[in-house]
Every structure is written in C-alpha cells, then in structure tokens.
C-alpha positions, 0 to 999 in steps of 0.5 A: 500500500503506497504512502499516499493512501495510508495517509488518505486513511489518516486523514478520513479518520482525523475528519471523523475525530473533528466531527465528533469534537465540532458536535461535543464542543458546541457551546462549551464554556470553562466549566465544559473544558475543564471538569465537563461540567460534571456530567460525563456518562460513566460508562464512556469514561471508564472505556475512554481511559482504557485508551489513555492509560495504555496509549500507543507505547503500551501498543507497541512496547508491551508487544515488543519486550517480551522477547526479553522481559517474558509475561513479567509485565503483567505482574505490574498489571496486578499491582494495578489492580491493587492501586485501583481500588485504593483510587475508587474507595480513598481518593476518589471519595476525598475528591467528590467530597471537596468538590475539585476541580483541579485535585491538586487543591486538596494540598493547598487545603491540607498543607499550604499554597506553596505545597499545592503549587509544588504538586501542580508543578510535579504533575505539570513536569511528569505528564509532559515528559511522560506524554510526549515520550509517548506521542514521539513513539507513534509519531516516528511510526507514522515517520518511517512509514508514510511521511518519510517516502512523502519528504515530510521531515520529521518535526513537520510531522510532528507538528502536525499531528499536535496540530490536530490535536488542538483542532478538536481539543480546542473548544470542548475540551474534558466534554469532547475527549470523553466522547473521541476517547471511547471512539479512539480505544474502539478502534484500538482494541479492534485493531488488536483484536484483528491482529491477533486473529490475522497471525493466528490464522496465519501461522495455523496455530489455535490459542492453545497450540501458540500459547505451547510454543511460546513456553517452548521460547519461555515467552510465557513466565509470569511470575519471577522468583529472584528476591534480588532482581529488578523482576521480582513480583512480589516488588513488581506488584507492589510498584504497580500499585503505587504507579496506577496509584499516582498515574492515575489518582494523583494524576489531573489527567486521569482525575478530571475524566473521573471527576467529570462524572456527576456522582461518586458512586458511578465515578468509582464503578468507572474506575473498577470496570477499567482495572478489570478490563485493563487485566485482560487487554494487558493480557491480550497485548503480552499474547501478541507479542508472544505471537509476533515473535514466533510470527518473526522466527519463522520468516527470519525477521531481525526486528525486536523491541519497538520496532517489530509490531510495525515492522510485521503489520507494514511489511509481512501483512495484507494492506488492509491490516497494515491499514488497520494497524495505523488506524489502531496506533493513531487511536493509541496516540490521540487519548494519550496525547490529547488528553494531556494537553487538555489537563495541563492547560488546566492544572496552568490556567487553575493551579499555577495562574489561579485563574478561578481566583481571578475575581476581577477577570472577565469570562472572555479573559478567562477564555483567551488566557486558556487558549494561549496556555493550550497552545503553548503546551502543543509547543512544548511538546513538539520540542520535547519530541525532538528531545526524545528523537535525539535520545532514540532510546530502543524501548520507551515504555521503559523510559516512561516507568524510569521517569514516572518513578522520579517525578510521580515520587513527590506526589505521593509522598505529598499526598500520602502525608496529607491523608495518612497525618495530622500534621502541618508542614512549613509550607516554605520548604516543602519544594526543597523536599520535593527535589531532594527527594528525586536528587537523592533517589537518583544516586541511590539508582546510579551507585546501586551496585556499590551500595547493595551489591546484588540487590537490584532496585527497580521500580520501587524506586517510586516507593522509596522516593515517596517515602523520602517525600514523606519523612522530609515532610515528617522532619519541617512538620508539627502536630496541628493544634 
C-alpha cells in the first residue's frame, strides 16, 4: 500500500475525530473544558481511559519486550489492580467530597499554597515528559512509514499531528475527549483484536497450540522468583500499585475524566470496570507479542523491541491490516496525547495562574488566557519530541516507568502525608523536599551496585522516593493544634 493512501486513511479518520469534537464542543464554556461540567456518562469514561492509560507505547512496547522481559509485565498489571481500588474507595471519595476541580487543591487545603503549587508543578513536569515520550513513539511510526517516502521531515510531522490535536481539543475540551476517547480505544482494541486473529490464522496455530510454543521460547513466565532482581513480583506488584496509584489518582489527567462524572458512586464503578478490563487487554497485548515473535522466527525477521509490531503489520501483512494497524496506533496516540494537553492547560490556567481566583477577570479573559496556555503546551511538546528523537532510546515504555518513578515520587509522598497525618508542614520548604527527594533517589539508582551489591532496585524506586517525600515532610512538620 503506497504512502499516499495510508495517509488518505489518516486523514478520513482525523475528519471523523473533528466531527465528533465540532458536535461535543458546541457551546462549551470553562466549566465544559475543564471538569465537563460534571456530567460525563460513566460508562464512556471508564472505556475512554482504557485508551489513555495504555496509549500507543503500551501498543507497541508491551508487544515488543517480551522477547526479553517474558509475561513479567503483567505482574505490574496486578499491582494495578491493587492501586485501583485504593483510587475508587480513598481518593476518589476525598475528591467528590471537596468538590475539585483541579485535585491538586486538596494540598493547598491540607498543607499550604506553596505545597499545592509544588504538586501542580510535579504533575505539570511528569505528564509532559511522560506524554510526549509517548506521542514521539507513534509519531516516528507514522515517520518511517508514510511521511518519510512523502519528504515530510520529521518535526513537520510532528507538528502536525499536535496540530490536530488542538483542532478538536480546542473548544470542548474534558466534554469532547470523553466522547473521541471511547471512539479512539474502539478502534484500538479492534485493531488488536484483528491482529491477533490475522497471525493466528496465519501461522495455523489455535490459542492453545501458540500459547505451547511460546513456553517452548519461555515467552510465557509470569511470575519471577529472584528476591534480588529488578523482576521480582512480589516488588513488581507492589510498584504497580503505587504507579496506577499516582498515574492515575494523583494524576489531573486521569482525575478530571473521573471527576467529570456527576456522582461518586458511578465515578468509582468507572474506575473498577477499567482495572478489570485493563487485566485482560494487558493480557491480550503480552499474547501478541508472544505471537509476533514466533510470527518473526519463522520468516527470519531481525526486528525486536519497538520496532517489530510495525515492522510485521507494514511489511509481512495484507494492506488492509497494515491499514488497520495505523488506524489502531493513531487511536493509541490521540487519548494519550490529547488528553494531556487538555489537563495541563488546566492544572496552568487553575493551579499555577489561579485563574478561578481571578475575581476581577472577565469570562472572555478567562477564555483567551486558556487558549494561549493550550497552545503553548502543543509547543512544548513538539520540542520535547525532538528531545526524545535525539535520545532514540530502543524501548520507551521503559523510559516512561524510569521517569514516572522520579517525578510521580513527590506526589505521593505529598499526598500520602496529607491523608495518612495530622500534621502541618512549613509550607516554605516543602519544594526543597520535593527535589531532594528525586536528587537523592537518583544516586541511590546510579551507585546501586556499590551500595547493595546484588540487590537490584527497580521500580520501587517510586516507593522509596515517596517515602523520602514523606519523612522530609515528617522532619519541617508539627502536630496541628
């Protein structure tokens, strides 16, 4: 299939998406941008955030480390179950309770405008070197596969696609991306689904007979046993749960769907029927890769990690599944990457500028600042892109857990300070904690060996830098009276 033709697909789907968004955004106001004024469908929501927390990484990483990393993905996946139910039943309740808009408030409240400020600031930083790290991973995709052979460069594809993204984020905001979400995580699980079914049918392997011959490769272990490697599930568990923790219940991205729904009793059965979907697409996504791999050494294919998914889909399928799996990865890209600039233009306008506090602002003022916020983060995104194509690290989901684990830490030990004490802190310094925190977390990383011989630390590094957090906020506290 040439590159004009999978381009024309592109486009045809991005004119579905700005239908939707024309129809969702239409009379739209601050309140419809930012929490859609509250009355979300929770059923819409909870299948939309599939699409969100997997994103296009999850797509084509997931897939792609199995030949090195087996199943052991999925016992992150457990831990993500764990950190769900922690999210419906403390946070979510908390959240609904002080009636947020943006949840980072709730610091404010508890601790003081310097901490609340801080918090904002460690979203504003995660989300956008995690969000970006995912939107250059389908935009070099889409690069090597369709706009290179056009003589497209790569910022200008880059470009383009946060382009349209704004198009159709622009007015509706939280309204628009509930609906474009649900849209965009149908066609990606079909998409998945097709493959999967494609290389079956392919090879002339049944479920059962695949799933022999991936034990055969050792692609199917689940569970690692080592208490000092990096891939011991009972720390792999546990990480997860921490990470669905602050991914997504400290995360305004992930909240402001959430929060979106009218009452707190559907909002939880959202974040529940999510954990348990999530499970099995995980599931599902493992067993792709398992399949690509065995698809890869029976035509001799060299391709691994990132690159083998749309090295197969482009190259060893029919066009209509190579068709199929652009379609499912640019609806991997768009919940993930639209979803994120829509929450930092709000975390900004309301955590940062006070924009709800701005009393002598005019509605109108408040409207034009927002769209200046909302296009300066598509700006910065597309240079943090070009920061990740300069790296060009093999595996980004890698990446994206490693760096989650530095900038999520503060955040929960804020969060879990101001929820699990009594105590107040002295708000002045509560940065200074906030980035030892990371600094100190850093080193421990870098000098492990030295430091604990064999042990391995691996994404408990979030646990720990947390726990830094709190005992650095611990030491400026006092009891309140």
């Amino acid at each position: 299939m040439t590159p004009f033709l999978l381009f024309a697909f592109v486009l045809a789907y991005f004119l579905v998406l700005l239908t939707v968004a024309w129809y969702t955004g239409r009379n739209s106001n601050n309140d419809s941008f930012f929490i859609g004024n509250r009355n979300s469908n929770w059923i819409l929501v909870a299948f939309g955030m599939i699409g969100t927390s997997l994103s296009g990484v999850t797509f084509v990483s997931v897939p792609g480390a199995v030949a090195k990393d087996s199943f052991s993905y999925f016992q992150i996946t457990l831990g993500y179950l764990i950190g769900y139910v922690v999210i419906a039943y403390v946070l979510l309740p908390l959240y609904y309770r002080l009636q947020l808009t943006s949840i980072y408030n709730f610091l404010s409240a508890r601790l003081g405008i310097i901490s609340y400020k801080t918090g904002a600031s460690f979203f504003i930083l995660s989300r956008t070197l995690g969000a970006t790290a995912r939107l250059y991973l389908v935009v070099k995709i889409l690069q090597d596969a369709i706009l290179e052979n056009l003589g497209i460069p790569f910022w200008v594809t880059t470009f383009i696609i946060l382009a349209m993204i704004i198009l159709y984020t622009y007015q509706g905001g939280v309204k628009t991306i509930v609906w474009t979400d649900t849209l965009q995580t149908t066609c990606m699980l079909a998409g998945l689904i097709i493959c999967v079914v494609f290389i079956l049918n392919t090879m002339h392997l049944t479920i059962p007979q695949s799933i022999v011959s991936m034990g055969e490769k050792g692609y199917t272990k689940i569970f690692f046993t080592n208490p000092f490697g990096k891939s011991f599930y009972i720390k792999q568990i546990f990480a997860g749960a921490f990470i669905s923790i602050t991914m997504t219940g400290m995360d305004q991205e992930m909240m402001q769907k959430n929060i979106s729904v009218k009452k707190l009793g559907n909002s939880q059965k959202n974040v529940m029927a999510m954990a348990i979907v999530m499970l099995f697409v995980i599931l599902l996504f493992l067993f792709l890769g398992g399949l690509l791999y065995l698809f890869a050494g029976q035509q001799h294919l060299l391709a691994n990690g990132d690159k083998l998914f749309p090295a197969i889909a482009l190259h060893y399928m029919p066009p209509f599944v190579g068709v199929i799996f652009i379609i499912a990865l640019i609806s991997a890209l768009f919940p993930s990457a639209d979803g994120a600039i829509t929450a930092l233009t709000s975390s900004f306008c309301i955590d940062i500028l006070a924009m709800n506090r701005q009393e002598n602002w005019s509605e109108e003022k408040k409207k034009t600042t927002r769209h200046i916020v909302h296009l300066s983060f598509a700006l910065l995104f597309l240079l943090f892109v070009m920061i990740y194509k300069w790296v060009d690290n093999p595996s980004m989901i890698s990446v994206i857990l490693k760096v989650a684990t530095y900038t999520y830490g503060p955040l929960l030990g804020l969060f879990a300070f101001s929820i699990l004490t009594k105590r107040s802190v002295s708000d002045k310094f509560v940065p200074l904690i906030c980035i030892a925190s990371p600094i100190i977390c850093y080193i421990l990383d870098s000098f492990q060996k030295q430091l604990f011989g064999t042990f391995e630390i691996g994404l408990e590094l979030l646990i720990i830098n947390g726990l830094l957090t709190f005992i650095g906020l611990l030491v400026i506290s006092k009891r309140l009276i």
